[in-house]
ChimeraX commands (.cxc) that place a marker at each C-alpha (Angstrom):
marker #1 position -6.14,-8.68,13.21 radius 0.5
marker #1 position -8.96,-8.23,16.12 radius 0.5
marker #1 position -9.64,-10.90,18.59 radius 0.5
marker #1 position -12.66,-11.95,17.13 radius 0.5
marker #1 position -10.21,-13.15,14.03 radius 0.5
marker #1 position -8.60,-15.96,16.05 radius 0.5
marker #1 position -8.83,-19.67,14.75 radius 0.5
marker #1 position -10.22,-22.41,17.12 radius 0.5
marker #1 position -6.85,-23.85,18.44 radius 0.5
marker #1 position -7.09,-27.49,17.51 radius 0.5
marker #1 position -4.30,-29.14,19.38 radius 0.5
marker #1 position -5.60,-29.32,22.83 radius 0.5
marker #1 position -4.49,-29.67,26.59 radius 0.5
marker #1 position -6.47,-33.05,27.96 radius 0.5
marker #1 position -9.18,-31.44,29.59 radius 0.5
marker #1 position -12.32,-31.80,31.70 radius 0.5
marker #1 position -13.12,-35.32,33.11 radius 0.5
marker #1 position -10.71,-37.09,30.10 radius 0.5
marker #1 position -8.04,-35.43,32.31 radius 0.5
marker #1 position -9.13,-37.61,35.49 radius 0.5
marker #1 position -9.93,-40.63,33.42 radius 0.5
marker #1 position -7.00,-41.25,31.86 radius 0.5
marker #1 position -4.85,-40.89,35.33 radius 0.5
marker #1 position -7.04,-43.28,37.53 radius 0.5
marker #1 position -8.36,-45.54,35.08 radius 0.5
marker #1 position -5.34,-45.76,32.35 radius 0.5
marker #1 position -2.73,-45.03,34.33 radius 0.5
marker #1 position -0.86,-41.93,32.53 radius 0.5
marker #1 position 0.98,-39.67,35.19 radius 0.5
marker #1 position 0.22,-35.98,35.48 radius 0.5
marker #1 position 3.57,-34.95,34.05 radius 0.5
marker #1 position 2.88,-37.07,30.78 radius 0.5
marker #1 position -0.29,-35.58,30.45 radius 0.5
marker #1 position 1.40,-32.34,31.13 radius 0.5
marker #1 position 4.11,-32.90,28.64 radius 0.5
marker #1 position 3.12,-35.17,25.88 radius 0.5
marker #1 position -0.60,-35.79,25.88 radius 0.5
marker #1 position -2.65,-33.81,23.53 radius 0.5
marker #1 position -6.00,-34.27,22.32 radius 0.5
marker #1 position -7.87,-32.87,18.69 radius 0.5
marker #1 position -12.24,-32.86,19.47 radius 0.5
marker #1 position -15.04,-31.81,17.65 radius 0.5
marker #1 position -19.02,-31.98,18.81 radius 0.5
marker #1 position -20.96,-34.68,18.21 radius 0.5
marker #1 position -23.77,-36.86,19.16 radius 0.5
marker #1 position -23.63,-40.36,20.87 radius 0.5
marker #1 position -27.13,-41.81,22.44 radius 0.5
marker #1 position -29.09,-38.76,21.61 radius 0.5
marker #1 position -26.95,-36.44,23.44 radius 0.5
marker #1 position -24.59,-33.99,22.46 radius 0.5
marker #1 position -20.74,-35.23,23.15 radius 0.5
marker #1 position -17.01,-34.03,22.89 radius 0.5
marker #1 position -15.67,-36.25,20.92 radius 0.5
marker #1 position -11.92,-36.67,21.65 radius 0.5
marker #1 position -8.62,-38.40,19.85 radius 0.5
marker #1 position -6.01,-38.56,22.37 radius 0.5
marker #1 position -2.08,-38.46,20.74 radius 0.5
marker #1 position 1.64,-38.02,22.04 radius 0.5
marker #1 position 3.50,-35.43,20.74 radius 0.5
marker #1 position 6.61,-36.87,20.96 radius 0.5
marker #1 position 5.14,-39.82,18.38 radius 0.5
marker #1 position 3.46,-36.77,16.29 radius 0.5
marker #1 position 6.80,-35.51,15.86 radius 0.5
marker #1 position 8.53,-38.99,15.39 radius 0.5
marker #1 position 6.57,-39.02,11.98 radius 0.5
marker #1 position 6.83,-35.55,11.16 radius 0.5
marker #1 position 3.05,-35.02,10.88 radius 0.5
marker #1 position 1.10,-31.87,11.69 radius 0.5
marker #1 position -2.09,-32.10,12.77 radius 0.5
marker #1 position -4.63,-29.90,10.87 radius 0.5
marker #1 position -7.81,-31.15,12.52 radius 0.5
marker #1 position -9.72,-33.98,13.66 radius 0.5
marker #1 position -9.19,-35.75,9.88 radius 0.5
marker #1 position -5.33,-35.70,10.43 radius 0.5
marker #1 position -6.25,-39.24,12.30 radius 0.5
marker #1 position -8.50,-40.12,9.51 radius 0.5
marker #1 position -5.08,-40.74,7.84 radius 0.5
marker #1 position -2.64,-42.00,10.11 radius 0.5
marker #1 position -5.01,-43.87,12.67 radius 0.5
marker #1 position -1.91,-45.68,14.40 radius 0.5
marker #1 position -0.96,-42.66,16.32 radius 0.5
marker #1 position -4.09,-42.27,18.31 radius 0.5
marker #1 position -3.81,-43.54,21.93 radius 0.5
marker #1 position -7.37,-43.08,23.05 radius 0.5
marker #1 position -10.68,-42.35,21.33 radius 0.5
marker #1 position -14.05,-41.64,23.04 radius 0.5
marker #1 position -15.75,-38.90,23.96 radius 0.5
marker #1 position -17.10,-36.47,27.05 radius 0.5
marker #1 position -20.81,-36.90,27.78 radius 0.5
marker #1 position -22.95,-33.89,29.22 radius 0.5
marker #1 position -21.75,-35.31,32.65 radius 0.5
marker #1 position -18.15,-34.34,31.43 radius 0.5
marker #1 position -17.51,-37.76,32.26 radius 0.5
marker #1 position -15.08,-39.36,30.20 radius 0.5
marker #1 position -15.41,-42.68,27.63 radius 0.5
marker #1 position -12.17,-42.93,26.28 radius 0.5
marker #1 position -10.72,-46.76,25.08 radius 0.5
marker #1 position -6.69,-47.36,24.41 radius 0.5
marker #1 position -6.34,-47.80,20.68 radius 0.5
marker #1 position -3.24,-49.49,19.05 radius 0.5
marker #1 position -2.31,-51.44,21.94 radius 0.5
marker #1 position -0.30,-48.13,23.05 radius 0.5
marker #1 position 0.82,-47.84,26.65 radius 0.5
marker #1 position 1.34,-44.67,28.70 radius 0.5
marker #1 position 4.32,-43.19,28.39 radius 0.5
marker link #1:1,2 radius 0.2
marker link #1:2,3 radius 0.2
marker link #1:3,4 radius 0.2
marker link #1:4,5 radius 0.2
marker link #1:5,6 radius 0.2
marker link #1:6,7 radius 0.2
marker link #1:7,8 radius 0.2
marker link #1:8,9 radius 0.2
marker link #1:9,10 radius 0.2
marker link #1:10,11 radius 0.2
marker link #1:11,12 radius 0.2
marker link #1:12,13 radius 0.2
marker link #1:13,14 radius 0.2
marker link #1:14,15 radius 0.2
marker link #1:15,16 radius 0.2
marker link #1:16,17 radius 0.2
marker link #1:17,18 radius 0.2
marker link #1:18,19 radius 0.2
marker link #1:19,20 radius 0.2
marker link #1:20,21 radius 0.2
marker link #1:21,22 radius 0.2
marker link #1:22,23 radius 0.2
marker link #1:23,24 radius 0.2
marker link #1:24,25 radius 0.2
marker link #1:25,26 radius 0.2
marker link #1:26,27 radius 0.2
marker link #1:27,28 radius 0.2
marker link #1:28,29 radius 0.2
marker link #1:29,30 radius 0.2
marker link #1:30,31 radius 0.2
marker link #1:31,32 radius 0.2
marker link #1:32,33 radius 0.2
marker link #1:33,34 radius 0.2
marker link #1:34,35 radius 0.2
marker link #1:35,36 radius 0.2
marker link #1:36,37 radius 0.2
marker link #1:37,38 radius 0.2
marker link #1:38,39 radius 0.2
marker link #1:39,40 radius 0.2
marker link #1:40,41 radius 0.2
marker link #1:41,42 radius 0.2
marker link #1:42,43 radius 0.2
marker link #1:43,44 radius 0.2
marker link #1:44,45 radius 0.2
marker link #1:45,46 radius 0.2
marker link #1:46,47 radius 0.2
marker link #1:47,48 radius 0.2
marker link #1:48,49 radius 0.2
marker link #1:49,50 radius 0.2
marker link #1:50,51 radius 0.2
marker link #1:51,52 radius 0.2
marker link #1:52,53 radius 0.2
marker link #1:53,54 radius 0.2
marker link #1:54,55 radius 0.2
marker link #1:55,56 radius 0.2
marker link #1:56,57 radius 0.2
marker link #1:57,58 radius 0.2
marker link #1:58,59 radius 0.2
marker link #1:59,60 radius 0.2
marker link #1:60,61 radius 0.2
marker link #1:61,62 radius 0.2
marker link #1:62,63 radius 0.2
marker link #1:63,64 radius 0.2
marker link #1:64,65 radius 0.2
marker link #1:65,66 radius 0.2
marker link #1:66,67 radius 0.2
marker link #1:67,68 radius 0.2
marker link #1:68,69 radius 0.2
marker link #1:69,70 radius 0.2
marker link #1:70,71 radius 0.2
marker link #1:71,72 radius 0.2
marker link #1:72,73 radius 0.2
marker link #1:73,74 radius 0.2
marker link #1:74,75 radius 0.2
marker link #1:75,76 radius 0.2
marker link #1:76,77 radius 0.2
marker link #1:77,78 radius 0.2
marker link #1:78,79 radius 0.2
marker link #1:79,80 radius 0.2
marker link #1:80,81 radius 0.2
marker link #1:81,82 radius 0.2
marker link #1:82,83 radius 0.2
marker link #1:83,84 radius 0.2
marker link #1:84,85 radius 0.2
marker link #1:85,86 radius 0.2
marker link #1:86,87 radius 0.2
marker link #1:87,88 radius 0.2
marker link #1:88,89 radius 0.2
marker link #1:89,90 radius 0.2
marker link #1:90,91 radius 0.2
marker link #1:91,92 radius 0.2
marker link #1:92,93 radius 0.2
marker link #1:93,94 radius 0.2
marker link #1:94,95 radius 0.2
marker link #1:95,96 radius 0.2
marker link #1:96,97 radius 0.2
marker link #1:97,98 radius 0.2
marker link #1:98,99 radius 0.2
marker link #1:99,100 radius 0.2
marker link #1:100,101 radius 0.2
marker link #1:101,102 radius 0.2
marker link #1:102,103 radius 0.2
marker link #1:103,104 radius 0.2
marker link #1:104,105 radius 0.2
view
């Protein structure tokens, strides 16, 4: 199998300006985000523009329910174990809102 026969990797690092959001303004510490913070996205749209749209999960709580994660629609099923939703605008700034009443850790 070449290179150009790899699948999209859909569990994702935190990355771009989600990473700096959800430090300063939800106060997550870089080794949570570095151990246990992972994030499915897909493209989308939000006020005309194209977005990143992001779910934001722990592992550990992933792993708690024995779930694997296929894709954005994994969520669609078991919305309690998404910590943040939002997106990335063009600015690569970061919209993301605590869901579930979840705190960092």
């Amino acid at each position: 199998m070449g290179l150009f026969n790899r699948k999209p990797k859909i569990v994702k690092e935190i990355y771009g300006g989600a990473w700096g959001h959800l430090i300063y303004d939800h106060g997550l510490t870089v080794e949570v985000l570095c151990e246990n913070i992972r994030c499915v996205d897909k493209h989308g749209v939000k006020d005309g523009f194209q977005v990143d749209l992001l779910r934001v999960f722990s592992l550990s709580d992933v792993e708690k329910k024995g779930i694997t994660i296929a894709g954005w629609e994994s969520f669609d099923k078991h919305p309690e174990l998404i910590m943040f939703e939002g997106y990335l605008d063009v600015k690569n700034q970061a919209h993301l809102e605590r869901k579930n009443g979840q705190m960092a850790g």
